[in-house]
N, C-alpha and C positions, 0 to 999 in steps of 0.2 A: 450642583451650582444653584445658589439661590434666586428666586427669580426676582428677588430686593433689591441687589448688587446694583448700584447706579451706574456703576460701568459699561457704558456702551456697548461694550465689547461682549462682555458676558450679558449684557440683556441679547441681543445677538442670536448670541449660543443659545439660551435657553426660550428663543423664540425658536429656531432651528429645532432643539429636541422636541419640541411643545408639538412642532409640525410633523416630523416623524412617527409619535404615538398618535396623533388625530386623525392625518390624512395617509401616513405608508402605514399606519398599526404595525409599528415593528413592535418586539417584544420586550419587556422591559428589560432584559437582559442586553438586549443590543443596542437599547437607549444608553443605556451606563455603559457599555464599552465605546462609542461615540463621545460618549459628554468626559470619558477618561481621555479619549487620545484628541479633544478639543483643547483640554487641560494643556496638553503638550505641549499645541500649536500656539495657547496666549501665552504660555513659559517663554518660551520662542521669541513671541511679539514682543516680549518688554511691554515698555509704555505705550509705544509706536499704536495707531489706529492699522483695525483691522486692514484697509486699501492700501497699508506701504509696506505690506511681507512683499520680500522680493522670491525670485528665483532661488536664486542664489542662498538666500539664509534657510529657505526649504531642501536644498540639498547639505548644507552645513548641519541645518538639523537631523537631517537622515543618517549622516556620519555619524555626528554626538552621539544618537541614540544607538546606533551598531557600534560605538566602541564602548557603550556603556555594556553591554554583552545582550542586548535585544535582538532576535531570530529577526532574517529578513522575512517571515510569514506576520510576525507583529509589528514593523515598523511597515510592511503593505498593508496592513490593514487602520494603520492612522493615515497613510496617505490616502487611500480609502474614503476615509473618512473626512477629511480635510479638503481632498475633492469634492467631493459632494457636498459639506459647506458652503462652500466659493459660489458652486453652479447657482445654491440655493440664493445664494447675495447677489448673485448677476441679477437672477431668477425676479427676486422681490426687493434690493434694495440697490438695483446696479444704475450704471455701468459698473461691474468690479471684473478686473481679469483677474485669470486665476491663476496664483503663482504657481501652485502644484503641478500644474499640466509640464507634461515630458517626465516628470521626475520620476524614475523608478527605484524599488527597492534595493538593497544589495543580493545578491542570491544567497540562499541556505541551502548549505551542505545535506545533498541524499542521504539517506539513513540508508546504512547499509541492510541488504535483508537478514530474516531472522534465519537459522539455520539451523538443524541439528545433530550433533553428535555422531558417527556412526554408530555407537554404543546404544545412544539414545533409541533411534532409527528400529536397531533390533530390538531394544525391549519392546518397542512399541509391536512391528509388524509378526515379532514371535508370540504374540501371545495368541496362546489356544484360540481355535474357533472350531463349533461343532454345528450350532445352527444354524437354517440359508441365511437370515439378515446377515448372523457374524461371520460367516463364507464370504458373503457378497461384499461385508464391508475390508476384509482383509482381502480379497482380492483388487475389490477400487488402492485402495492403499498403497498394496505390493505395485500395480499398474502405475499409478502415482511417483512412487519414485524409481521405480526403475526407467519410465523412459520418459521422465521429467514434466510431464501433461500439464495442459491450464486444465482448472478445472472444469471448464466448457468444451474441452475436444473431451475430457475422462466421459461426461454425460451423454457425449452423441455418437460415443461407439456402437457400434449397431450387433449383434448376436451374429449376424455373418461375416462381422470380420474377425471373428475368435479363432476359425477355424481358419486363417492366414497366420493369424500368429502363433499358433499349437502349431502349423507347418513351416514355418518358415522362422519361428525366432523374432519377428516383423510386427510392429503395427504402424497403419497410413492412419494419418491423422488430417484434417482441413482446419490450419490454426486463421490468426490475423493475416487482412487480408486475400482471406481465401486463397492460402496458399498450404497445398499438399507436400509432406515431407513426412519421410517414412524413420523411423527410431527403432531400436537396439530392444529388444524385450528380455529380463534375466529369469534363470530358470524358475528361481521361486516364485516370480510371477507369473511364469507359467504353469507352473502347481498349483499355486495361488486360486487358478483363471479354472484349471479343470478341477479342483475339487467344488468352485460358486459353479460351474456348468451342473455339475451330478445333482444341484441341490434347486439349481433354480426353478423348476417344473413347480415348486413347491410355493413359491412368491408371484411367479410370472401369468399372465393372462395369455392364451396360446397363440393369440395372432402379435404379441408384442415385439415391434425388430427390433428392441434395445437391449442392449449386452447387461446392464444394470437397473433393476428395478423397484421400485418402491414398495411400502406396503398395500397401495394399492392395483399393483401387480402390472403399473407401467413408467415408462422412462422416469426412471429415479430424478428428480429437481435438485439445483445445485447447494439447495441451503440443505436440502436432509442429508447429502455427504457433508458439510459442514457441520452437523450438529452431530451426525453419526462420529465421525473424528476427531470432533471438542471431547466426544463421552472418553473414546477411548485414550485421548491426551491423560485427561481425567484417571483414569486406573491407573497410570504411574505417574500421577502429580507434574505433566505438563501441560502448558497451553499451546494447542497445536491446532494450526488450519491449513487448508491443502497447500498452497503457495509456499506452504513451509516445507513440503515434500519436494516440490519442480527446486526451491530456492539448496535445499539439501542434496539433491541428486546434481545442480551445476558444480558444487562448489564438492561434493566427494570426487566427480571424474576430473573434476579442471585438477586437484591434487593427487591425482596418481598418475594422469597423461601429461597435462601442461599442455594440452593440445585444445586451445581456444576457440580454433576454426572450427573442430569437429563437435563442440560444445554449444558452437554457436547454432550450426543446422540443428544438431536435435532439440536445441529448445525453440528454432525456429523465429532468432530476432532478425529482422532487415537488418542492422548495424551491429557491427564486432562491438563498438561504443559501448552498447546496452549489454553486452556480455559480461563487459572488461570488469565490471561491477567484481564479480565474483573474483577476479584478481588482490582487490583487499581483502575480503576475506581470506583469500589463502594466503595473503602475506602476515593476517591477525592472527592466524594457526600459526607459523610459523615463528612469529615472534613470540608468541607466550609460550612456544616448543622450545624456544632458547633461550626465555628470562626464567626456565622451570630449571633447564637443564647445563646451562652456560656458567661454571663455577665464576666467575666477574660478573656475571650479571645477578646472580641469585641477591637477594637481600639479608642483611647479619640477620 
């Protein structure tokens, strides 16, 4: 916006942006997206002077711009932005009410989570491991998805509770909430779990009670299993982070039981709600099981 523009409107504006790099020092980047979703707002205005946008034409414009196929995370951040305008004109050039107030966004559709293959799953958790790191890290892994962990219960497993689950098949977990609920352990991860025991001596500092441990020989930190399992994404040309193991272990059991309730305790959400997620996905497996395999559906 040029700060020449004789128009009231846009001197305004560009008194507005002038005030944001001065006195908030926002970053030039968030100056231009500001002085872009300003733009919107005089589109909007017509001729009309800044003090006669109504209500009403700021939710007409929130339409327009969601059927022009704008995400409700970019048309909340012009109203954003158009708020804070207003306040600013009460602020230094008021009385002005602010039309935008009440007005919210439309909602954007959850992106459903990312998932992998079973196929996938094995290439990954099959591959050789001889040393403790790569023991330790195919054991977090196999742990990971077979009983579906955030990554913050994986790290505060403690070395004495290994031997609950080498006996019992079991591990207790303290997820959100501080709420304890016990999960299904599979045997490869329990193979997984005692061939990192025979090796950890070799990483571990001897008074350490964590079941996983760093190179510095205590409680592993939650970004080096992330970097540890971006590597081994990396060996077969995926991009893989843990959530993609919890999100692949809901959606492999929800498809062979169909049993959402017992899906739900082990991954341990307060709401069936937040489970039901994994239900499109198994309905996305299912439908491209039958646009693959459904002679009418196939394409010439």
């Amino acid at each position: 916006m040029a700060a020449g523009d004789d128009d009231p409107r846009r001197v305004r504006v560009v008194e507005f942006l002038s005030h944001l790099q001065t006195e908030r020092r926002l970053s030039p980047h968030t100056i231009s997206g500001y002085g872009r979703d300003l733009e919107r707002l005089l589109a909007e205005l017509g001729e009309a002077p800044l003090e006669q946008l109504q209500n009403t034409q700021v939710r007409r414009a929130v339409a327009k711009l969601h059927g022009k196929g704008l995400s409700g995370h970019s048309i909340g951040r012009a109203l954003s932005a158009w708020r804070t305008f207003y306040r600013w004109l009460d602020r230094w050039h008021g009385p002005v009410a602010n039309p935008v107030a009440g007005v919210r966004p439309p909602k954007s559709p959850k992106p459903l989570p990312k998932t992998l293959s079973p196929d996938a799953v094995a290439q990954l958790l099959d591959t050789p491991a001889e040393a403790p790191a790569d023991l330790r890290d195919k054991a977090m892994f196999e742990l990971l998805y077979s009983s579906g962990l955030r990554l913050a219960e994986l790290v505060s497993v403690d070395l004495a509770q290994a031997r609950d689950i080498r006996a019992d098949g079991e591990i207790s977990v303290t997820g959100k909430g501080s709420k304890t609920r016990r999960i299904p352990v599979g045997s490869r991860a329990v193979a997984a779990l005692d061939a990192w025991l025979a090796a950890r001596a070799q990483l571990a500092v001897p008074d350490e009670a964590a079941l996983f441990v760093g190179a510095r020989g205590r409680r592993i930190s939650p970004s080096v299993v992330q970097q540890r399992l971006a590597n081994w994404g990396r060996r077969i040309g995926l991009a893989i982070h843990p959530h993609m193991l919890r999100h692949s272990f809901a959606t492999h059991v929800l498809q062979s039981s169909s049993d959402l309730r017992a899906v739900q305790e082990m991954l341990g959400h307060a709401s069936i709600s937040t489970t039901q997620v994994y239900t499109h996905l198994d309905f996305q497996h299912l439908a491209k099981v039958y646009d693959q395999a459904h002679p009418r559906a196939r394409k010439k």
